[in-house]
N, CA, C and O atoms as a printed pandas DataFrame, in Angstrom:
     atom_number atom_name residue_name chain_id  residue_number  x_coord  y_coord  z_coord
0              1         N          UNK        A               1  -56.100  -90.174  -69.155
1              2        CA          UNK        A               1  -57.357  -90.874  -69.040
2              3         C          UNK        A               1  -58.063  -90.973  -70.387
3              4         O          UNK        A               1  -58.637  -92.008  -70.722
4              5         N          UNK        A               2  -58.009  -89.751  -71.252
5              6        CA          UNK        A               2  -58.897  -89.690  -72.465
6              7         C          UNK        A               2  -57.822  -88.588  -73.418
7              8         O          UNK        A               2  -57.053  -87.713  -73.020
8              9         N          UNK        A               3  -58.135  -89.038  -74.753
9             10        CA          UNK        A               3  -57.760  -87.741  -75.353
10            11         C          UNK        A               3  -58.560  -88.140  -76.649
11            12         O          UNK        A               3  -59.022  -89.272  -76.791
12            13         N          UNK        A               4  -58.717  -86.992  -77.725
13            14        CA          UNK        A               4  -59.031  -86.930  -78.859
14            15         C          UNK        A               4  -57.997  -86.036  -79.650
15            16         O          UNK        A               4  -57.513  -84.933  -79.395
16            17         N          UNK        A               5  -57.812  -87.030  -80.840
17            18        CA          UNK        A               5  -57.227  -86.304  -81.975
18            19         C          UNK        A               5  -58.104  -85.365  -83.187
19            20         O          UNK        A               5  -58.968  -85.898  -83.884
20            21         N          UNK        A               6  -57.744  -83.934  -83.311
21            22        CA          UNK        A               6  -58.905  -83.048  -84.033
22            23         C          UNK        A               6  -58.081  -82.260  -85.194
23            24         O          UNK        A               6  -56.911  -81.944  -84.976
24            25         N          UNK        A               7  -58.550  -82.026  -86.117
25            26        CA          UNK        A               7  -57.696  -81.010  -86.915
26            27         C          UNK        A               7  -57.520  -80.057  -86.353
27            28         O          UNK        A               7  -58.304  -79.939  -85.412
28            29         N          UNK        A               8  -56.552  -78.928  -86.509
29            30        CA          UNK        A               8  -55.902  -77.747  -85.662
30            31         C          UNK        A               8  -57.000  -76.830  -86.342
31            32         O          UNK        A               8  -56.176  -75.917  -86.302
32            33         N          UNK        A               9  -57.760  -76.419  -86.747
33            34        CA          UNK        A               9  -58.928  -75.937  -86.953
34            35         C          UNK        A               9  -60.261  -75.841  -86.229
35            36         O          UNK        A               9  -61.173  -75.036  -86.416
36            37         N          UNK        A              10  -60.173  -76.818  -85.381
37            38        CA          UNK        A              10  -60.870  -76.538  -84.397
38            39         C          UNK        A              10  -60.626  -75.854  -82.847
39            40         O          UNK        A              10  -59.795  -76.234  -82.022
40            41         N          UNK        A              11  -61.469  -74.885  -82.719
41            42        CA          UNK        A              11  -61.577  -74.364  -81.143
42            43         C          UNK        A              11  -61.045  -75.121  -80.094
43            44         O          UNK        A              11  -61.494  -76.257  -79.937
44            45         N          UNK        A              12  -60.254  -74.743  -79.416
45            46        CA          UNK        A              12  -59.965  -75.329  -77.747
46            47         C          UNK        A              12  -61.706  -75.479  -77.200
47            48         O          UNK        A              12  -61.945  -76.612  -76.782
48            49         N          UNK        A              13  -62.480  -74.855  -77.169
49            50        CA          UNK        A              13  -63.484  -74.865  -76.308
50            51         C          UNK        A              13  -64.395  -75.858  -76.924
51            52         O          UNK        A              13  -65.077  -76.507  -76.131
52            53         N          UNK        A              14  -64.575  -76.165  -78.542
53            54        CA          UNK        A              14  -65.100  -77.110  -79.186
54            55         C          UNK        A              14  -64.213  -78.505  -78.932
55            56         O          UNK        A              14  -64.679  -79.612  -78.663
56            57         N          UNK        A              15  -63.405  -78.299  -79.022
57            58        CA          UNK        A              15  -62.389  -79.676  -78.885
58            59         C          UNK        A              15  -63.200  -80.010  -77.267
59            60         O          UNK        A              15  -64.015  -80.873  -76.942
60            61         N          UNK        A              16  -62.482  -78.790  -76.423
61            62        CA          UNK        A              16  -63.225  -79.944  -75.580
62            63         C          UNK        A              16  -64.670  -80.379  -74.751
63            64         O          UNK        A              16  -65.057  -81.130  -73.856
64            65         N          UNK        A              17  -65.123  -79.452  -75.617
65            66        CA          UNK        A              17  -66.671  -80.224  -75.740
66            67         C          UNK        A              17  -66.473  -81.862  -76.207
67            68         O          UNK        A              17  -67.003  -82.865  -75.729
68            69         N          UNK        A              18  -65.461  -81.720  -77.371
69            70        CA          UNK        A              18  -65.733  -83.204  -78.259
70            71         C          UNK        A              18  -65.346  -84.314  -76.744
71            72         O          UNK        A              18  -65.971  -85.131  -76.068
72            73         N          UNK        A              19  -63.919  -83.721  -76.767
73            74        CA          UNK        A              19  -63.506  -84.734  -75.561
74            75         C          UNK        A              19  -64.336  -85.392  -74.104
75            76         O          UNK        A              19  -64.454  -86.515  -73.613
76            77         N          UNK        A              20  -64.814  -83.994  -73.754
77            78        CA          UNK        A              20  -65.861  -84.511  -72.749
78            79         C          UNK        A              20  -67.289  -85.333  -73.014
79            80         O          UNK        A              20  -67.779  -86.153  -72.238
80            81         N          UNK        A              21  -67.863  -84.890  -74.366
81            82        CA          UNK        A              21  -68.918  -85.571  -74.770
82            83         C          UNK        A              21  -68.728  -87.214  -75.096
83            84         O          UNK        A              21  -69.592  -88.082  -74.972
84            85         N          UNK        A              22  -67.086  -87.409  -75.630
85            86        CA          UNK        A              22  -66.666  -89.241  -75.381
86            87         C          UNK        A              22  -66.442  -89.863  -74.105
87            88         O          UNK        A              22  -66.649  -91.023  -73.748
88            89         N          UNK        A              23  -65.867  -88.630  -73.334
89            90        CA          UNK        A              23  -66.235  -89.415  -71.852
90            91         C          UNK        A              23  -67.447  -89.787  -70.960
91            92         O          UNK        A              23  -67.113  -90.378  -69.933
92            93         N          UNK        A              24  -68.640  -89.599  -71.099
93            94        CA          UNK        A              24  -70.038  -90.383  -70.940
94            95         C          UNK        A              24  -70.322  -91.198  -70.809
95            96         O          UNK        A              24  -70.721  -91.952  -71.697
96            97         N          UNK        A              25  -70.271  -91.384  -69.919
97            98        CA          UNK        A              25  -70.624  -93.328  -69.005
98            99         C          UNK        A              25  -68.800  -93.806  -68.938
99           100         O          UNK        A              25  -68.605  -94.561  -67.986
100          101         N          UNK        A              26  -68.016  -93.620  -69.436
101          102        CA          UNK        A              26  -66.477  -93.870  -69.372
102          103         C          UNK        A              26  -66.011  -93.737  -67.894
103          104         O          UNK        A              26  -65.283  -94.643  -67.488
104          105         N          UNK        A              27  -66.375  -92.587  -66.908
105          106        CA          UNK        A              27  -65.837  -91.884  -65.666
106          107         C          UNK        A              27  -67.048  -91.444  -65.593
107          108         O          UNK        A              27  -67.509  -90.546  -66.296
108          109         N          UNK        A              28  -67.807  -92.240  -64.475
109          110        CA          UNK        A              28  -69.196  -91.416  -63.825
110          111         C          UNK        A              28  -68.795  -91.003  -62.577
111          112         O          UNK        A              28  -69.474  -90.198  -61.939
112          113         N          UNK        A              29  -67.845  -91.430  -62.191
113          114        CA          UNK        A              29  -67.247  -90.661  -60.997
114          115         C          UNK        A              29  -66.879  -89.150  -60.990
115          116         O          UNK        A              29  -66.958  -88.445  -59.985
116          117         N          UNK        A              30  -66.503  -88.762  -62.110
117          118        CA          UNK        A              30  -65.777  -87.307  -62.064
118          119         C          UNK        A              30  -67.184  -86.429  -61.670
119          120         O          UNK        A              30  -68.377  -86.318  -61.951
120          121         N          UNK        A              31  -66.165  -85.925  -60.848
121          122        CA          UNK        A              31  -67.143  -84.511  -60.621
122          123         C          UNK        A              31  -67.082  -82.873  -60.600
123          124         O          UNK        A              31  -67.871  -81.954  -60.376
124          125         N          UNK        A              32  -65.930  -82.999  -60.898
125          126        CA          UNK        A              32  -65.533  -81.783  -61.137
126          127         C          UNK        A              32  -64.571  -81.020  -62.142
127          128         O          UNK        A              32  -63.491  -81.138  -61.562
128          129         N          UNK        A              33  -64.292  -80.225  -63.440
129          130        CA          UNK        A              33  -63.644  -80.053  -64.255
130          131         C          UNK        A              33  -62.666  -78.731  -63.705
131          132         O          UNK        A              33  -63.206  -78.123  -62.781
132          133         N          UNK        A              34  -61.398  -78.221  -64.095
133          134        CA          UNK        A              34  -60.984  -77.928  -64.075
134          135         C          UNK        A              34  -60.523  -77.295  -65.692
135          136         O          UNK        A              34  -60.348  -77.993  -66.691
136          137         N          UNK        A              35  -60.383  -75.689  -65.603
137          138        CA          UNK        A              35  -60.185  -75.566  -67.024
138          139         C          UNK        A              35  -59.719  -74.235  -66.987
139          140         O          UNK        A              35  -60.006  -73.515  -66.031
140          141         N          UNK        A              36  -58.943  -73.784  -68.046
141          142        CA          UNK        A              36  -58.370  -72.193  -67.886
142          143         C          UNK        A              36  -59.831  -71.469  -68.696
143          144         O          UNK        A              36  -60.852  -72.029  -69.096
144          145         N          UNK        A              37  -59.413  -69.956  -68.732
145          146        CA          UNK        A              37  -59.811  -69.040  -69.498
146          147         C          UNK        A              37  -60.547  -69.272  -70.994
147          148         O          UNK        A              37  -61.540  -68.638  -71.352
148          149         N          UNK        A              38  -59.969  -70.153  -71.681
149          150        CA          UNK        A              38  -60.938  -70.091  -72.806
150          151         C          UNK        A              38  -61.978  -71.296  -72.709
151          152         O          UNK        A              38  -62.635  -71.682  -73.676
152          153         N          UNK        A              39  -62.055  -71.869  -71.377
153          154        CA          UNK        A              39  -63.530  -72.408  -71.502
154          155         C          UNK        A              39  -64.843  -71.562  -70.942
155          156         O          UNK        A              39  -66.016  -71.762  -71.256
156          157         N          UNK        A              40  -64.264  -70.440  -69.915
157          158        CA          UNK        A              40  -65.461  -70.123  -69.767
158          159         C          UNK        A              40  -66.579  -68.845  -70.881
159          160         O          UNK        A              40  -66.320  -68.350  -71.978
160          161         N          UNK        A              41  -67.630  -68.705  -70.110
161          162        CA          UNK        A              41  -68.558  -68.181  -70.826
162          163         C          UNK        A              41  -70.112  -69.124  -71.095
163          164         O          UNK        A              41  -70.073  -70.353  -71.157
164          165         N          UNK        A              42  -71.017  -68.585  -71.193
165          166        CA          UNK        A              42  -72.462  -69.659  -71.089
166          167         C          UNK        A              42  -72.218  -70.781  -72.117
167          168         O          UNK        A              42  -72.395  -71.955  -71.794
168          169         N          UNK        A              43  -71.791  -70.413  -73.416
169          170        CA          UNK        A              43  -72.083  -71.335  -74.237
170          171         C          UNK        A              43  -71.621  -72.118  -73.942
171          172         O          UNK        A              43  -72.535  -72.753  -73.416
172          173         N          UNK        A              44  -70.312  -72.983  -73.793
173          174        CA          UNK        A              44  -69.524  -73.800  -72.772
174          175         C          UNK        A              44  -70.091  -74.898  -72.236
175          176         O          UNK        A              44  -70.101  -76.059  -72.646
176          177         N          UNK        A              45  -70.801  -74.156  -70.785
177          178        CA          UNK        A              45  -71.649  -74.401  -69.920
178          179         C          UNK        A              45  -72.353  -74.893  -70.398
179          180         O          UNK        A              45  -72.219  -76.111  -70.279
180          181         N          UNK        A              46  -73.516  -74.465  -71.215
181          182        CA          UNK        A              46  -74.644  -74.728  -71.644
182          183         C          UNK        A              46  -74.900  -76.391  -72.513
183          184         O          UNK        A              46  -75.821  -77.208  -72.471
184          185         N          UNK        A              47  -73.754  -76.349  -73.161
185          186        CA          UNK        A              47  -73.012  -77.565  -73.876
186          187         C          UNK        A              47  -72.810  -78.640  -72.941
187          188         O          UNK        A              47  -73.377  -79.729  -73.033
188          189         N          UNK        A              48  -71.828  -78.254  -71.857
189          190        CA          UNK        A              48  -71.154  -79.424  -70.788
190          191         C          UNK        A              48  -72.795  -79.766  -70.252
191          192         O          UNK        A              48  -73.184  -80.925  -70.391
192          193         N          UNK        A              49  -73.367  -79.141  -69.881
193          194        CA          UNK        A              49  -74.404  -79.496  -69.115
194          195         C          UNK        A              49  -75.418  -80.285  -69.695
195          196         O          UNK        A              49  -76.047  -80.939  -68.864
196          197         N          UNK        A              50  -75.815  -80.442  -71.026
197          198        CA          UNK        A              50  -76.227  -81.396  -71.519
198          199         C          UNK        A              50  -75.535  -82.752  -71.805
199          200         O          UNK        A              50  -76.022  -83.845  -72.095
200          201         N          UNK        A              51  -74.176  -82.332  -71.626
201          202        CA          UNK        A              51  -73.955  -83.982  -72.226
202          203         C          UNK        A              51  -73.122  -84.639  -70.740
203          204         O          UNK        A              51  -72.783  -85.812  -70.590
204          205         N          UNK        A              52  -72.954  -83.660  -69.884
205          206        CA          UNK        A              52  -72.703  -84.166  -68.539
206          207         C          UNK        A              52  -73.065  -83.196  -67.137
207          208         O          UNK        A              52  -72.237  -82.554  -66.490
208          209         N          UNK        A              53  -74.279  -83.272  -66.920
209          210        CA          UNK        A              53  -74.894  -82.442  -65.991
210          211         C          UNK        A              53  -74.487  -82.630  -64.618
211          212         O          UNK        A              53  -74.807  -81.776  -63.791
212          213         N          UNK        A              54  -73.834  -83.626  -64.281
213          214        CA          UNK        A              54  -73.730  -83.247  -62.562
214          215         C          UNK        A              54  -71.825  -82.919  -62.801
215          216         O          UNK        A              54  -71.099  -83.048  -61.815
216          217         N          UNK        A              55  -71.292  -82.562  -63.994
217          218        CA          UNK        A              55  -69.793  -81.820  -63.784
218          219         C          UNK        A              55  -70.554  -80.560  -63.891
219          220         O          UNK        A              55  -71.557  -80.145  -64.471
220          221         N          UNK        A              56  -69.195  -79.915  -62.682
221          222        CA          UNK        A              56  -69.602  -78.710  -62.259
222          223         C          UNK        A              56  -67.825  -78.486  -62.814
223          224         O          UNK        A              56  -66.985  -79.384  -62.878
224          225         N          UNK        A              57  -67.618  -76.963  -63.172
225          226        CA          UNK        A              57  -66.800  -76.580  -63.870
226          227         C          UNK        A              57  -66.378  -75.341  -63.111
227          228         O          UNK        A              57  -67.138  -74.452  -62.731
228          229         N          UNK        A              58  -64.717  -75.412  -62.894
229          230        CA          UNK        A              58  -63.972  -74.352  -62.058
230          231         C          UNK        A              58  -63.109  -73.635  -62.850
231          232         O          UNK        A              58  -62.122  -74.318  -63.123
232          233         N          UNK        A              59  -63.070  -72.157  -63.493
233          234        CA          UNK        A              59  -62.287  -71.446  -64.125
234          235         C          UNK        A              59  -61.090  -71.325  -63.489
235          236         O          UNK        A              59  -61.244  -70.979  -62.318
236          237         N          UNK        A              60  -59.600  -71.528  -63.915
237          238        CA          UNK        A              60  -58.506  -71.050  -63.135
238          239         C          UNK        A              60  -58.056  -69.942  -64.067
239          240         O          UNK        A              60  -57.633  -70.063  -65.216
240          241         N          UNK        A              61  -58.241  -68.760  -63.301
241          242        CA          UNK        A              61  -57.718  -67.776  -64.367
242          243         C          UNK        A              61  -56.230  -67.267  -63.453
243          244         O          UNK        A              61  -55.731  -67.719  -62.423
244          245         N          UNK        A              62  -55.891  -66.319  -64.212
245          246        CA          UNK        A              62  -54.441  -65.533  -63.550
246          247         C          UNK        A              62  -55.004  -64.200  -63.049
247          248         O          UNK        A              62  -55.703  -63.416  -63.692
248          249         N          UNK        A              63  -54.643  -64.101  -61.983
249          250        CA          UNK        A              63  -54.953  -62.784  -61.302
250          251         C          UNK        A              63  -54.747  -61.449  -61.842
251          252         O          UNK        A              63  -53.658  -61.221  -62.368
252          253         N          UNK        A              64  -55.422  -60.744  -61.805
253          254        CA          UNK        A              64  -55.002  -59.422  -62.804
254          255         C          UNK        A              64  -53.977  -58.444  -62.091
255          256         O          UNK        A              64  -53.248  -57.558  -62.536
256          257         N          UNK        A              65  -54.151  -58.836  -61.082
257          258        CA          UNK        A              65  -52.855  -57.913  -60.093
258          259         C          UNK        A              65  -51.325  -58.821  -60.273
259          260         O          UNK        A              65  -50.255  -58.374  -59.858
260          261         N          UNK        A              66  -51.463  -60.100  -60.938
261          262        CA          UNK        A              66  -49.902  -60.219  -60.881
262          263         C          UNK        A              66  -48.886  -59.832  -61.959
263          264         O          UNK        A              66  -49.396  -59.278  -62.933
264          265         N          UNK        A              67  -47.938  -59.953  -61.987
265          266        CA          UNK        A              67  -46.651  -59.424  -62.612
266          267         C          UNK        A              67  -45.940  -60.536  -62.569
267          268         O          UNK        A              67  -45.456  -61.091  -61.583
268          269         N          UNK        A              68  -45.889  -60.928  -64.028
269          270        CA          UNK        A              68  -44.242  -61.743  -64.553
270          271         C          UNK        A              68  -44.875  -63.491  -64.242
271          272         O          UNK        A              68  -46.069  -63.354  -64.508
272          273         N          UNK        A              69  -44.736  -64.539  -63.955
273          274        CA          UNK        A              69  -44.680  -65.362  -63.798
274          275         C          UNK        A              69  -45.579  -65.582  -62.418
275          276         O          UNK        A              69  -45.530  -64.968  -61.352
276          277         N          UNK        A              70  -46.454  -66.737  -62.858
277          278        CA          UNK        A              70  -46.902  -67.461  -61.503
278          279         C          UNK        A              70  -47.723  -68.542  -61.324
279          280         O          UNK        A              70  -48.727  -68.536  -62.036
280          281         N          UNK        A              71  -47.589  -69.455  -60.589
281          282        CA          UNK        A              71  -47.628  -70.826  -60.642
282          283         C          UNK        A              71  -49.510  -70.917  -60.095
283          284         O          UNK        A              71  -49.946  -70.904  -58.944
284          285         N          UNK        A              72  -50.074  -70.981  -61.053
285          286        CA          UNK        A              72  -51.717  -71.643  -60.677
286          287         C          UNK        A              72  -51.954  -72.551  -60.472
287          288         O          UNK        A              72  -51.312  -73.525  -60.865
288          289         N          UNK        A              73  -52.976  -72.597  -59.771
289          290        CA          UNK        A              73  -53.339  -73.972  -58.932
290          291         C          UNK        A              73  -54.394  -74.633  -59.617
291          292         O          UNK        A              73  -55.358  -74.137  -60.200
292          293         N          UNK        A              74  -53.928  -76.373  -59.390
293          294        CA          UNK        A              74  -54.373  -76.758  -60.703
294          295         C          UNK        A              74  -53.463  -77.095  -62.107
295          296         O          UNK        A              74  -53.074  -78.177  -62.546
296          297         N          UNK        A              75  -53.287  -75.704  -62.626
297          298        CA          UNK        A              75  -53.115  -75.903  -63.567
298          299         C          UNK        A              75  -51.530  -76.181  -64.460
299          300         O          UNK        A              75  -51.163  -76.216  -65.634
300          301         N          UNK        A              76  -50.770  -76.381  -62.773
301          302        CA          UNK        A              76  -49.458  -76.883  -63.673
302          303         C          UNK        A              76  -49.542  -78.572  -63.332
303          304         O          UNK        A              76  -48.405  -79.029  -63.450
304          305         N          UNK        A              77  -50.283  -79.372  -63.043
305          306        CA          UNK        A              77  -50.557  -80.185  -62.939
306          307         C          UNK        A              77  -50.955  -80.543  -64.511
307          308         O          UNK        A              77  -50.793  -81.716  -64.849
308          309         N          UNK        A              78  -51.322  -79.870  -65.214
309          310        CA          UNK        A              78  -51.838  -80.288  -66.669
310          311         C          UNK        A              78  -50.654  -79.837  -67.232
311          312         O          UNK        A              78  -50.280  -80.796  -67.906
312          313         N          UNK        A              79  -49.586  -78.661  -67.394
313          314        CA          UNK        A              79  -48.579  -78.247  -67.976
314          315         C          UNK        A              79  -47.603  -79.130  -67.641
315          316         O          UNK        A              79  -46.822  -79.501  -68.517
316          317         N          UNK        A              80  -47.482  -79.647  -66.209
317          318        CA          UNK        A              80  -46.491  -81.092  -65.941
318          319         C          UNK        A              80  -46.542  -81.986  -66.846
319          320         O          UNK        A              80  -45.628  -82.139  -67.656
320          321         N          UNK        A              81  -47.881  -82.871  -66.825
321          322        CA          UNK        A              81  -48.369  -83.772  -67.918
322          323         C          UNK        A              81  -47.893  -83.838  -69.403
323          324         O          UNK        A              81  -47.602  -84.746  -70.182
324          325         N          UNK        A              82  -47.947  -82.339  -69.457
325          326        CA          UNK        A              82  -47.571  -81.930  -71.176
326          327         C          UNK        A              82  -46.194  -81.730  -71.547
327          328         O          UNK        A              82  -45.736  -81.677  -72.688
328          329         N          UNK        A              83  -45.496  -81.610  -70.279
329          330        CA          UNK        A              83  -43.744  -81.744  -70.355
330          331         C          UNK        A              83  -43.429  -83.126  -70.041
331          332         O          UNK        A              83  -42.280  -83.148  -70.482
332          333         N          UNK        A              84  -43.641  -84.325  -69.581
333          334        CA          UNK        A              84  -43.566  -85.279  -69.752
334          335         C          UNK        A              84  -43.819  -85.788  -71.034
335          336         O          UNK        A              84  -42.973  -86.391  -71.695
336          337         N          UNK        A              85  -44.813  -85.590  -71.350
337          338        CA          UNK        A              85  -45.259  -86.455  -72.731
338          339         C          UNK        A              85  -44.495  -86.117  -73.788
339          340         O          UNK        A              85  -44.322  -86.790  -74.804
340          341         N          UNK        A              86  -43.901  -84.731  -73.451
341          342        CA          UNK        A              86  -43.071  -84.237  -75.062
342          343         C          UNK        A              86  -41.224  -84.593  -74.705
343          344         O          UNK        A              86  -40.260  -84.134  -75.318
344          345         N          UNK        A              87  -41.223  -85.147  -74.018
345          346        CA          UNK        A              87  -40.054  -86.004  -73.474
346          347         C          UNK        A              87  -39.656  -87.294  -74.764
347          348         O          UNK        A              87  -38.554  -87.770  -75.035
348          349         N          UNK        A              88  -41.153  -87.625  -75.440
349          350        CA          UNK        A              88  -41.068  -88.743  -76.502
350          351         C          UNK        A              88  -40.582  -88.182  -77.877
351          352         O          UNK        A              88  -41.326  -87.379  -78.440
352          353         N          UNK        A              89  -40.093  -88.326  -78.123
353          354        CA          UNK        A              89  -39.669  -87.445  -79.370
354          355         C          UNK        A              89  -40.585  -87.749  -80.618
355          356         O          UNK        A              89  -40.512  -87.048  -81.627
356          357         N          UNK        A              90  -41.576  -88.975  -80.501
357          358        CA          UNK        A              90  -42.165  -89.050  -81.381
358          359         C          UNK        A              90  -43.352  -88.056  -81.655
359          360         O          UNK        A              90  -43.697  -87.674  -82.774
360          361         N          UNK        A              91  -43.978  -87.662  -80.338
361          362        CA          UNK        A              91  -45.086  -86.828  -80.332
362          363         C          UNK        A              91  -44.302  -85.295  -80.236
363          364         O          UNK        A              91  -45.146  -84.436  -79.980
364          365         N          UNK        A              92  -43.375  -84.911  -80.328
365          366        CA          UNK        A              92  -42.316  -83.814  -80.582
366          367         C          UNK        A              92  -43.224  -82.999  -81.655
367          368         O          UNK        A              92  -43.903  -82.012  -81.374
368          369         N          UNK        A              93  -43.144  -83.403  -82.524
369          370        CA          UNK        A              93  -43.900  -83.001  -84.295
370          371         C          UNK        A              93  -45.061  -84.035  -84.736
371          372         O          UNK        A              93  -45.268  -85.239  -84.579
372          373         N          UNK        A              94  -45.741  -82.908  -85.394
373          374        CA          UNK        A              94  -47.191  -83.865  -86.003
374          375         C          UNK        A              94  -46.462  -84.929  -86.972
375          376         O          UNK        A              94  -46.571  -84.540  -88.135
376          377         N          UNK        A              95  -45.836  -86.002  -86.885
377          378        CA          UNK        A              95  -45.604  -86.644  -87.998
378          379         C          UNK        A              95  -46.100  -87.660  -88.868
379          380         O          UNK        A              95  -45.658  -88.247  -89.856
380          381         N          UNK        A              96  -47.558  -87.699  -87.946
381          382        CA          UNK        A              96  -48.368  -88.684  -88.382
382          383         C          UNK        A              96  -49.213  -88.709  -89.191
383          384         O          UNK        A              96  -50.008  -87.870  -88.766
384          385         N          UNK        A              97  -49.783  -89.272  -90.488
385          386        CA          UNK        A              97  -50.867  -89.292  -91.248
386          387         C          UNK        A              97  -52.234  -89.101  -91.021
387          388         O          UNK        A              97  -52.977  -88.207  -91.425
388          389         N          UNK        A              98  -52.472  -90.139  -90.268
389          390        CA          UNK        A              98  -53.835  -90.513  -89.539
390          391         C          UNK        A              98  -53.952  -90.243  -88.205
391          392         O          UNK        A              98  -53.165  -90.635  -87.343
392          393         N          UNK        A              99  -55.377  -89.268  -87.945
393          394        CA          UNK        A              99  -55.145  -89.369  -86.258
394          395         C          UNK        A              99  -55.276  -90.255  -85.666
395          396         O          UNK        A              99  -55.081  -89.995  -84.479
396          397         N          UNK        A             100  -55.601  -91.583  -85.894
397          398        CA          UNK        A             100  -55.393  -92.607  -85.540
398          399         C          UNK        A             100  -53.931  -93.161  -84.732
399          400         O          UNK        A             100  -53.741  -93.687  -83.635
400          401         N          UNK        A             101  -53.341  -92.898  -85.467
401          402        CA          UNK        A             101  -51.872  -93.019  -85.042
402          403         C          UNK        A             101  -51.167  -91.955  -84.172
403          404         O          UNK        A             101  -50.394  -92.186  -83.242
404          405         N          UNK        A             102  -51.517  -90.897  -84.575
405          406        CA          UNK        A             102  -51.517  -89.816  -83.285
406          407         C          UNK        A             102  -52.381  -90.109  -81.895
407          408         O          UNK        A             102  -52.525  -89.286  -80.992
408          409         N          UNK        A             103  -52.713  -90.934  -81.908
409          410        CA          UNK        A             103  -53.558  -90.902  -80.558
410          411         C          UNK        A             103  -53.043  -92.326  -80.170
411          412         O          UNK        A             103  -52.917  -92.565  -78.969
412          413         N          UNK        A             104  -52.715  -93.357  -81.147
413          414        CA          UNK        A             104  -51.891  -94.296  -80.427
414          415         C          UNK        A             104  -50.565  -94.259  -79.809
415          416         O          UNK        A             104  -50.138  -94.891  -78.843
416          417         N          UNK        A             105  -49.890  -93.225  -80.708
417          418        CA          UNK        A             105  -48.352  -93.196  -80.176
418          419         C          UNK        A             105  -49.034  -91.879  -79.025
419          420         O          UNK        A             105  -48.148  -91.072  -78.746
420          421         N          UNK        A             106  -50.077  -91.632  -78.511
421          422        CA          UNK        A             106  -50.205  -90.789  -77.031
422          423         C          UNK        A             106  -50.189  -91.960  -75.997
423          424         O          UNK        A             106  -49.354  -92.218  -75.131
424          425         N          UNK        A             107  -51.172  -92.498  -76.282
425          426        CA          UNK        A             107  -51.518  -94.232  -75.324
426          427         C          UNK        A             107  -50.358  -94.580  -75.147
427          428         O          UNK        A             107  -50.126  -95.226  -74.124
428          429         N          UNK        A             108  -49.331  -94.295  -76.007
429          430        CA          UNK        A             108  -48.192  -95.449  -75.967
430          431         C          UNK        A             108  -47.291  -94.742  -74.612
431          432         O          UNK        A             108  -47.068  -95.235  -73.507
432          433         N          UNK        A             109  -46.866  -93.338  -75.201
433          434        CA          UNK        A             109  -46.376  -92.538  -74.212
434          435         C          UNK        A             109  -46.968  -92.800  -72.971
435          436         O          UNK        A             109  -46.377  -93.181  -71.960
436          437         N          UNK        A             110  -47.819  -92.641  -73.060
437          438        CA          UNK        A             110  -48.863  -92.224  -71.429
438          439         C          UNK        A             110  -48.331  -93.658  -70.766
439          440         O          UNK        A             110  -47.653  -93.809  -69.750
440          441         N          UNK        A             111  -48.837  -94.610  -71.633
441          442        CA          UNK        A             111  -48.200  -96.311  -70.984
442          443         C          UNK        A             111  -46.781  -96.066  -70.454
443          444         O          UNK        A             111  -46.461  -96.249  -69.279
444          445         N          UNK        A             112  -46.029  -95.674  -71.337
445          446        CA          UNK        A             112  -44.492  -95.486  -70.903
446          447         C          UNK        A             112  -44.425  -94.997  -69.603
447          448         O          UNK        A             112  -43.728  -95.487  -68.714
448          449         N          UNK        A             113  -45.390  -93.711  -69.459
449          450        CA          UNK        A             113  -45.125  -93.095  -68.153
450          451         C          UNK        A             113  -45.807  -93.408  -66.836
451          452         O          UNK        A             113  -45.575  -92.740  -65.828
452          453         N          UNK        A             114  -46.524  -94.274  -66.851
453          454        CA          UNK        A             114  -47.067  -94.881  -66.016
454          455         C          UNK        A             114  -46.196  -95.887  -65.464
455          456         O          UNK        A             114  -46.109  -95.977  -64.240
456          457         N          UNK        A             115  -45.628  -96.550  -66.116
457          458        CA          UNK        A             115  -45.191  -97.953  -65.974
458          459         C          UNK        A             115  -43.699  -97.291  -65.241
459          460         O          UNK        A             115  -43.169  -97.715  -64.215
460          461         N          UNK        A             116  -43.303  -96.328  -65.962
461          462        CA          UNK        A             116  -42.158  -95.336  -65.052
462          463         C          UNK        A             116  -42.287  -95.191  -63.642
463          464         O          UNK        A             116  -41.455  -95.497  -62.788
464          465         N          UNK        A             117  -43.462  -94.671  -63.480
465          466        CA          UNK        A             117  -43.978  -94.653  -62.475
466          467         C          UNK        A             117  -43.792  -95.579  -61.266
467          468         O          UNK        A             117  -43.318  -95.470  -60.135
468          469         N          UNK        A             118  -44.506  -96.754  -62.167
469          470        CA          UNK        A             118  -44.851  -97.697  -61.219
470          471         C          UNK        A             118  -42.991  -98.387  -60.631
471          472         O          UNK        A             118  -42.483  -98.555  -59.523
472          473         N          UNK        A             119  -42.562  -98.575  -61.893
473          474        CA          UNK        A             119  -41.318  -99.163  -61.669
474          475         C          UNK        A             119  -40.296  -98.702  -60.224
475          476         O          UNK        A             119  -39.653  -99.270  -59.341
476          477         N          UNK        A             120  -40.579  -97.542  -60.589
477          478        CA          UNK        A             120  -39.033  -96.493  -59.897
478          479         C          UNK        A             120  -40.081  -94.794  -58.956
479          480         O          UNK        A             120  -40.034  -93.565  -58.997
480          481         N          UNK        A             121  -40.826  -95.822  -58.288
481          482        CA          UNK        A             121  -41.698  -95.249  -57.180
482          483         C          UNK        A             121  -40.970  -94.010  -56.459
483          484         O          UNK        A             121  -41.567  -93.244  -55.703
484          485         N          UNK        A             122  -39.664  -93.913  -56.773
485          486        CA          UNK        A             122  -38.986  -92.877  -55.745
486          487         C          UNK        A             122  -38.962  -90.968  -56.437
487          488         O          UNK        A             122  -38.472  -90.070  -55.752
């Protein structure tokens, strides 16, 4: 739906502040975020809620009682996503100059996989 390209210097939790703060008026429908462990905490919150106050935000953490491997809810739905996309060999390695171009050859992928989609429904 959205992505932003950032130098690797920035925070997961700042990044996606950035990301959510470009989605604003883009998806007034969403209503609910989904996010692991390093988004929560007030500051976060405090952030999302100014620049999009009616998302309400759900931590998926890992249970402290489990052992070895285990499938969260939610959140292999985003780890799916991210094994598809690295299927392109172009987005494999940073090989791009400009994030500009890193974020087009994502569009491009994402197009690819949609259209996969659509094609071969089975």
């Amino acid at each position: 739906m959205h992505a932003v390209v950032h130098p690797a210097d920035v925070q997961e939790r700042d990044g996606g502040l950035l990301v959510l703060a470009t989605l604003f008026g883009l998806y007034p429908f969403l209503r609910k975020l989904f996010a692991d462990g390093g988004y929560q905490g007030p500051q976060f919150r405090n952030e999302l809620a100014k620049v999009l106050p009616r998302l309400s935000v759900e931590i998926v953490k890992r249970s402290d009682a489990a052992n070895g491997f285990e499938v969260l809810p939610r959140r292999w739905i985003v780890e799916r996503t991210f094994a598809w996309l690295n299927r392109c060999r172009r987005l494999a390695k940073d090989f791009e100059n400009r994030d500009r171009n890193a974020l087009n050859f994502l569009r491009l992928a994402s197009i690819r996989m949609m259209l996969r989609k659509l094609c071969n429904p089975a």
